[in-house]
C-alpha positions as CSV (number, residue, x, y, z in Angstrom):
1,X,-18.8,-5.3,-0.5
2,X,-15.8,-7.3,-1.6
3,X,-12.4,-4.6,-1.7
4,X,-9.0,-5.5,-3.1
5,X,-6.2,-4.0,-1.3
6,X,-3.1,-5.6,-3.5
7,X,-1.9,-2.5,-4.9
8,X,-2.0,1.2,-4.3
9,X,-4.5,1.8,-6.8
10,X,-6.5,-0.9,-5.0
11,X,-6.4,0.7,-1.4
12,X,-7.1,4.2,-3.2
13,X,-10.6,2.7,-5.1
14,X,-11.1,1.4,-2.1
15,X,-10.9,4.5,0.3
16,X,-12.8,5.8,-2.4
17,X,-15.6,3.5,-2.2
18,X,-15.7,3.9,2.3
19,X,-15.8,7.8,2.3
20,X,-19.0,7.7,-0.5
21,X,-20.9,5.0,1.4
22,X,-20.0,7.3,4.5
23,X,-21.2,10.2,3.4
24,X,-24.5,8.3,2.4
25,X,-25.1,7.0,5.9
26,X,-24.8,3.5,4.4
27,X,-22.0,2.5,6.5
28,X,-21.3,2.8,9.8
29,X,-18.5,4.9,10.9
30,X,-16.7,3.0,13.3
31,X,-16.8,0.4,10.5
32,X,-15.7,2.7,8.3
33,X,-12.5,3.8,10.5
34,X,-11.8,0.4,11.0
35,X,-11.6,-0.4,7.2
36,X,-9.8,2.9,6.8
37,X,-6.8,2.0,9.4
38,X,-6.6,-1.3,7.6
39,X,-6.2,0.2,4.4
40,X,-3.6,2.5,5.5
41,X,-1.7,-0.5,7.1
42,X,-1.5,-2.2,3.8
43,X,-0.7,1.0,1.9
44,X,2.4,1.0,3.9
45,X,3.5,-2.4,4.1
46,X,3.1,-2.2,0.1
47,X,5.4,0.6,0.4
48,X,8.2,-1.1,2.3
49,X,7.9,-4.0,0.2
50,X,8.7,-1.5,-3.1
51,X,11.5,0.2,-0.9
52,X,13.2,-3.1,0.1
53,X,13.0,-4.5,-3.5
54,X,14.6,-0.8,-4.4
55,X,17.1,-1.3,-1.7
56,X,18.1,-4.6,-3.2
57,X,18.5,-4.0,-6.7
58,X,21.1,-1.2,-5.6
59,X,23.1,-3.3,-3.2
60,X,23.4,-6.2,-6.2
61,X,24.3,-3.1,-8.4
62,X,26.9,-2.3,-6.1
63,X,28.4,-5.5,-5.9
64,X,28.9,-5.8,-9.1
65,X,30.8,-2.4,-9.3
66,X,32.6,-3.4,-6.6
67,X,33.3,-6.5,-8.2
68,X,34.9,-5.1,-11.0
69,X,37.1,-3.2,-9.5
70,X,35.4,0.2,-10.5
């Protein structure tokens, strides 16, 4: 099975995908937890990367309000 896990939407398909082929007995569980922590690892470094971009844009937002004397 080849996954994706570059975006949110990704990670979710993919969760998707482990809990059906669980439930089916077609793959193993520890396999499946395994896949299942790594998914939730890149779910939140995806996150952090959105929040630091966030943080960015309003820190160059405030400069510039700063910067003109506002």
């Amino acid at each position: 099975m080849k996954i994706k896990l570059s975006t949110p939407a990704e990670v979710r398909r993919t969760l998707s995908k482990i809990a059906n082929m669980l439930l089916n007995n077609e793959i193993d569980p520890q396999r499946a937890t395994a896949i299942t922590n790594c998914c939730n690892s890149v779910l939140n470094c995806i996150r952090i990367d959105e929040q630091q971009k966030k943080l960015a844009e309003l820190e160059k937002l405030l400069d510039e309000v700063e910067a003109n004397g506002a």
